[in-house]
C-alpha positions in Angstrom: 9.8 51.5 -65.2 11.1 52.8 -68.3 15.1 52.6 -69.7 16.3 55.8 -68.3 13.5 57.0 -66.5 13.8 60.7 -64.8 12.0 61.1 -61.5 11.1 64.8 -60.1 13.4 65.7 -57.4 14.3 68.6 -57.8 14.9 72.2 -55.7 15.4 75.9 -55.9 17.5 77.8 -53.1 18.2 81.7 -53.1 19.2 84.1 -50.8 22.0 85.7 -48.6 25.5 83.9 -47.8 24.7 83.2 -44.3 27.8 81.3 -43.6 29.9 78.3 -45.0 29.1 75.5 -42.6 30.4 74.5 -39.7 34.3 73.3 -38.7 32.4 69.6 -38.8 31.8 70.1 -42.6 33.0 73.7 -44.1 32.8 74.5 -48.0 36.4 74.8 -48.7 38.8 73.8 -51.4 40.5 70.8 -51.2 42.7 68.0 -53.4 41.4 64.7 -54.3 43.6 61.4 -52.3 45.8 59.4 -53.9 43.1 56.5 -53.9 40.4 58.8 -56.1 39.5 58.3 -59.8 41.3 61.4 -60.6 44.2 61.6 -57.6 45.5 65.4 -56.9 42.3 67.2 -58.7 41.3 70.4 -57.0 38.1 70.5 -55.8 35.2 72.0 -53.7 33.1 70.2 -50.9 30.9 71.5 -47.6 28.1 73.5 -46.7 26.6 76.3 -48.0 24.3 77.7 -45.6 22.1 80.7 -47.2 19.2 82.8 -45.4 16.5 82.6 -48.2 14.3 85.2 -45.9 14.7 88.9 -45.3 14.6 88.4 -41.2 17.3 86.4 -41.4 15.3 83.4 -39.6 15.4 80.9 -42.5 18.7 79.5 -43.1 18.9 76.4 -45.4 21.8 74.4 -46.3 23.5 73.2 -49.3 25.7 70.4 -49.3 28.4 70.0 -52.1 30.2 66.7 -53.0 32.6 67.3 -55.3 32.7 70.8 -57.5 36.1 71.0 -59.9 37.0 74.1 -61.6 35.9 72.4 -65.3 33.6 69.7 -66.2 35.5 66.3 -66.7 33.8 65.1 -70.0 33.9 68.9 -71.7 37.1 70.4 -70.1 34.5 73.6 -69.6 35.2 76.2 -66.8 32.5 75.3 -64.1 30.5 78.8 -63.1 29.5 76.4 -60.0 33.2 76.5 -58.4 34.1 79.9 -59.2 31.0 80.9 -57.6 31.8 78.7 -54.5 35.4 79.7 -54.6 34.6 83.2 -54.4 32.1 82.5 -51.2 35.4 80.9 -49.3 37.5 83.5 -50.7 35.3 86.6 -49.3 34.2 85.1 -45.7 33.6 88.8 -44.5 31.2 88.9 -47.1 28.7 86.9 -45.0 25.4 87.4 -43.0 27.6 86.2 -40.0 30.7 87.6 -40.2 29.5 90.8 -42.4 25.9 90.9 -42.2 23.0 91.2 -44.2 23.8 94.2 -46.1 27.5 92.9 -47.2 26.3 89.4 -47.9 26.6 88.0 -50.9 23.4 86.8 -52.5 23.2 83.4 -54.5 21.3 81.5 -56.5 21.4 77.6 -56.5 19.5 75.5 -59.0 18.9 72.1 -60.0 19.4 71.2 -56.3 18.2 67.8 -55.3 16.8 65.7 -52.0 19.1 62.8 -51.0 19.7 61.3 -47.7 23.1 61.2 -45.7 23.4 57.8 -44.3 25.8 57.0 -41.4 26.4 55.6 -38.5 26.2 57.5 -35.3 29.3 57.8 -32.5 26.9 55.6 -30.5 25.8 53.5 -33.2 22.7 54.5 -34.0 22.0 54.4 -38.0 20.9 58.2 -39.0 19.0 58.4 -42.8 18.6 62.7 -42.8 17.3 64.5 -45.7 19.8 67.2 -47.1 19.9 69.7 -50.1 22.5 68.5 -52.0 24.7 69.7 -55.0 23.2 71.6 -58.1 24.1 75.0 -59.9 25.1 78.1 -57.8 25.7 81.8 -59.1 26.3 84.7 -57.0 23.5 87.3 -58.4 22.7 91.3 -57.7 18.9 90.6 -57.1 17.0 88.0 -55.3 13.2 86.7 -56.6 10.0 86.8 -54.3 10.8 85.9 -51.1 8.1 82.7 -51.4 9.9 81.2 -54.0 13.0 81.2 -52.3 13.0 78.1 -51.0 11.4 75.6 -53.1 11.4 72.0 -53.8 9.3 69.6 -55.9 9.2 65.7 -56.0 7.6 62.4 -57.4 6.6 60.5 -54.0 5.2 57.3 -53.0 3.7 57.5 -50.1 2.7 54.3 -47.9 1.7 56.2 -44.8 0.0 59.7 -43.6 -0.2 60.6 -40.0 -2.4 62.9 -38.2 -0.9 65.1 -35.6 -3.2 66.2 -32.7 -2.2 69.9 -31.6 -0.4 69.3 -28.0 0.4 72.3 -26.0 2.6 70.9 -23.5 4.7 69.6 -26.4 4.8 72.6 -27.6 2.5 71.7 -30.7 0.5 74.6 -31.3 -2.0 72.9 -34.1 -3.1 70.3 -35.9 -0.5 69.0 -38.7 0.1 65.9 -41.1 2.9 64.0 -41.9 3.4 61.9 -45.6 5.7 59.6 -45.3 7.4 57.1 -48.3 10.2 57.6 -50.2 11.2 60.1 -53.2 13.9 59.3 -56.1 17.4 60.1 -56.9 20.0 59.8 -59.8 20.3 56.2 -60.5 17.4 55.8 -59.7 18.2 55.1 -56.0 15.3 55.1 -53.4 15.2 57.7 -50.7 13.0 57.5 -47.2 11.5 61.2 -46.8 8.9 62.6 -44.8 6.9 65.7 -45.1 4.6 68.2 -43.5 1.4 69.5 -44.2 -0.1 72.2 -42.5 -2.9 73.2 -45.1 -6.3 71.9 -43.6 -7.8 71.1 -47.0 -4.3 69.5 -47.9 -4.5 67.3 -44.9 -7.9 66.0 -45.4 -6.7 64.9 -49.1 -3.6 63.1 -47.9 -5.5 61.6 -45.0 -7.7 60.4 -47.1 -5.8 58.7 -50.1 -5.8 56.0 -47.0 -2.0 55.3 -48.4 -0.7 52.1 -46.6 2.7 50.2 -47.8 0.8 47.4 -49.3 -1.3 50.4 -51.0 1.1 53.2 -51.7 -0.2 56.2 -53.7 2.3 57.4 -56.3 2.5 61.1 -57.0 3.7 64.8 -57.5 4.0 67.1 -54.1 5.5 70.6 -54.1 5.9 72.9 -51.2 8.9 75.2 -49.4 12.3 73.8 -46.9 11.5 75.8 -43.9 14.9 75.3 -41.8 14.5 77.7 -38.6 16.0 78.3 -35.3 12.7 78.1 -32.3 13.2 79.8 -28.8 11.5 79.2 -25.9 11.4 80.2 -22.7 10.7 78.8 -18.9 10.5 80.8 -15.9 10.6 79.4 -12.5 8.8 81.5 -10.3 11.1 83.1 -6.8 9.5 82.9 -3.5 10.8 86.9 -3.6 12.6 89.3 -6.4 12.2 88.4 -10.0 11.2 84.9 -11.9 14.8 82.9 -13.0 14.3 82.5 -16.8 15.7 80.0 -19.2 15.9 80.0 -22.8 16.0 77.0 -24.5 17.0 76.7 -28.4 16.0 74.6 -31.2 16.5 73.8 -35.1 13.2 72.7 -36.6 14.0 71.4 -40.6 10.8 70.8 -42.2 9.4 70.0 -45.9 6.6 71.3 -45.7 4.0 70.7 -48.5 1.8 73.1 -50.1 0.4 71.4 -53.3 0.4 68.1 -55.0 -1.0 66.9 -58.6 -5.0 66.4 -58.9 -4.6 62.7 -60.5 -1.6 60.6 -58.6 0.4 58.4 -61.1 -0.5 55.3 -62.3 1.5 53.1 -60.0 1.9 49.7 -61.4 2.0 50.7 -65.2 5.7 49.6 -66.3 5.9 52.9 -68.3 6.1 54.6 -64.6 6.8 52.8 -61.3 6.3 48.9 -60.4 6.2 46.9 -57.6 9.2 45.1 -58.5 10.9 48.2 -59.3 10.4 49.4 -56.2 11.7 46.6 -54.4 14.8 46.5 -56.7 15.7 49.5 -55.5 15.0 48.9 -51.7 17.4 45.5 -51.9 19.9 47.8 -53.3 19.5 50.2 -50.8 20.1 48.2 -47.9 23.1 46.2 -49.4 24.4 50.0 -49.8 23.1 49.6 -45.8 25.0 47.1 -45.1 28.0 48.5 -46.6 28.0 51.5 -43.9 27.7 49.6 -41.2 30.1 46.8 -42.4 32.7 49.4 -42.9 32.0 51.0 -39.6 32.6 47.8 -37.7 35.6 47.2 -39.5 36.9 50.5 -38.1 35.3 49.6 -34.9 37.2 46.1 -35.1 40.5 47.9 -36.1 40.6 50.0 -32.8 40.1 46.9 -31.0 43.5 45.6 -31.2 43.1 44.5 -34.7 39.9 41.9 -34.0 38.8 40.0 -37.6 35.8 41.2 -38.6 34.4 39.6 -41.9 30.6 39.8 -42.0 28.5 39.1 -45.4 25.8 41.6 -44.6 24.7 42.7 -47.5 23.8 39.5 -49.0 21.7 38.1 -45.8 19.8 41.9 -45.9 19.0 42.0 -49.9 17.1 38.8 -49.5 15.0 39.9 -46.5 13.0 43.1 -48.7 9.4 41.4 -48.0 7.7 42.1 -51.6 5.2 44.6 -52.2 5.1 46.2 -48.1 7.4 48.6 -48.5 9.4 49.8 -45.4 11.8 52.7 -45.9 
C-alpha cells in the first residue's frame, strides 16, 4: 500500500431536518472535560437525523463527533457548526416538531462509513455501521430525490450470500448480501455488509466466488435506505371483528446499485496487500481489546473495587491468522 494512501469511503446526505436524535445521543452543544486535548472548547456532538425522501419514510442519520465553531490549525469560522448550531437552536423548525413544510433542509457532504464499536448492557460486542461527520449546510433547494442518499466505497469482499425469498419471514424476494470490510482515515479497517437487490448485480457478485482466502478488491456504489416497516397480524374472533396488531420495525440497509467493471489489483503494493490487510486487522482488534478491557474495568469497579488487569490486546494481535480474513 502506498505512503498516504486514500481509500473511497465516502457519502452524500440531503434532505429535511427530521429531528436531532434521540435523548440517548442528541446534537447539542457542549464543552470539552478537563482531561481533553483542548479542556473547555465548545463544541457540537449527536445525531442528525434528516428525511432524504419526499414521503417522509426515509430518515438517515448523521453522527457528529466533535464540530468547534473554527478549525484548530486555521482559526477559520467552521460553516459546519453554525449550520448545526442553527438546527439546535430552531427545534420547531423540524419534520417532527414542525413538519415538513417548516423543516429546514440540509446538505451534508464528505460524509463517511465507520463502525461504532461497544459493548452491549448485556455484554454482547456490537460493530454497527453509521454515517458519520462531514460537511453540512442548511440550503433553499434540495437535488433529485435519487441522489439524496448516496454513498460510494473501495471494498474487499471475502464472502457473498444468496438469500432465498421466505414469505413467512417476511422476505418477499430474492436478495444478496457482500460482505468484507471498507476503509477509513488512518487507514483503519471497517467490517460492512451490503445489499443487492439488482438481479444482474447478484449474479456478478455471486459469481466473483469471493472467499477470505480469495477476497475480490473493488469499487461499489449504491443508496442508505433507512426506513421504518409495519406489519400487521390479525387473530381471527369466534364472533365480531378480527383483533389486530401492528408490529414496527427499522430496516437500515446499504444497498448496492453499481460497482467498477475491473475490480482492483489486490496484491500490487501500489494498492492493497495481504500484509496490509492484516496490519490493519491486528490493529483493529487491539483497539478490540481496548473496549472490552475498559468495560471490564468499569464492570470490576462496581464490584466492590475487584483488580482487574488483563493484557488483551497483546494475546488478540498475535491471533490474526494471515491471509483468511475475518472481520
Amino acid at each position: 500500500m502506498k505512503p498516504n494512501a486514500k481509500f473511497i469511503n465516502t457519502e452524500k446526505i440531503e434532505g429535511y431536518v427530521y429531528s436531532t436524535g434521540s435523548n440517548f445521543n442528541q446534537l447539542s452543544e457542549r464543552v470539552s472535560g478537563e482531561n481533553s486535548k483542548n479542556p473547555g472548547t465548545k463544541y457540537i456532538a449527536g445525531d442528525l437525523d434528516i428525511v432524504v425522501d419526499e414521503a417522509g419514510l426515509n430518515v438517515v442519520t448523521v453522527h457528529y463527533t466533535y464540530v468547534t465553531a473554527t478549525y484548530a490549525k486555521s482559526g477559520q469560522t467552521n460553516n459546519t457548526y453554525i449550520a448545526l448550531k442553527k438546527i439546535i437552536d430552531n427545534p420547531d423548525k423540524t419534520w417532527i416538531n414542525g413538519g415538513k413544510e417548516n423543516a429546514l433542509k440540509v446538505q451534508c457532504t464528505g460524509v463517511s462509513l465507520a463502525v461504532n464499536d461497544f459493548i452491549a448492557a448485556d455484554g454482547s460486542k456490537v460493530a454497527a455501521l453509521r454515517n458519520e461527520n462531514g460537511f453540512c449546510s442548511i440550503v433553499t433547494e434540495l437535488g433529485k430525490e435519487d441522489e439524496r442518499n448516496t454513498f460510494s466505497a473501495d471494498m474487499l469482499i471475502t464472502k457473498v450470500t444468496h438469500i432465498d425469498a421466505n414469505e413467512e419471514k417476511n422476505i418477499l424476494e430474492d436478495f444478496s448480501t457482500i460482505n468484507g470490510a471498507i476503509f477509513g482515515y488512518g487507514p483503519v479497517i471497517i467490517p460492512a455488509s451490503f445489499t443487492v437487490r439488482n438481479k444482474m448485480g447478484m449474479s456478478h457478485f455471486e459469481n466473483l466466488d469471493a472467499s477470505p482466502s480469495n477476497p475480490v478488491f473493488t469499487k461499489v456504489w449504491g443508496h442508505i435506505n433507512c426506513m421504518t416497516i409495519k406489519t400487521e397480524k390479525k387473530e381471527e374472533s369466534a364472533f365480531g371483528e378480527a383483533a389486530v396488531q401492528t408490529y414496527e420495525r427499522k430496516s437500515r440497509e446499504y444497498v448496492v446499485t453499481g460497482t467498477s467493471k475491473v475490480p482492483y489489483d489486490f496484491g500490487d503494493e501500489e494498492v492493497l496487500t495481504v500484509a496490509d490487510v492484516n496490519k490493519m486487522t491486528q490493529d483493529r482488534q487491539v483497539m478490540l481489546a481496548e473496549i472490552e478491557e475498559r468495560y471490564n474495568k468499569r464492570k470490576a469497579d462496581k464490584a466492590a473495587g475487584a483488580n482487574f488487569n488483563v493484557n488483551a490486546a497483546t494475546k488478540v494481535a498475535q491471533e490474526v491468522p494471515e491471509g483468511k480474513f475475518v472481520f
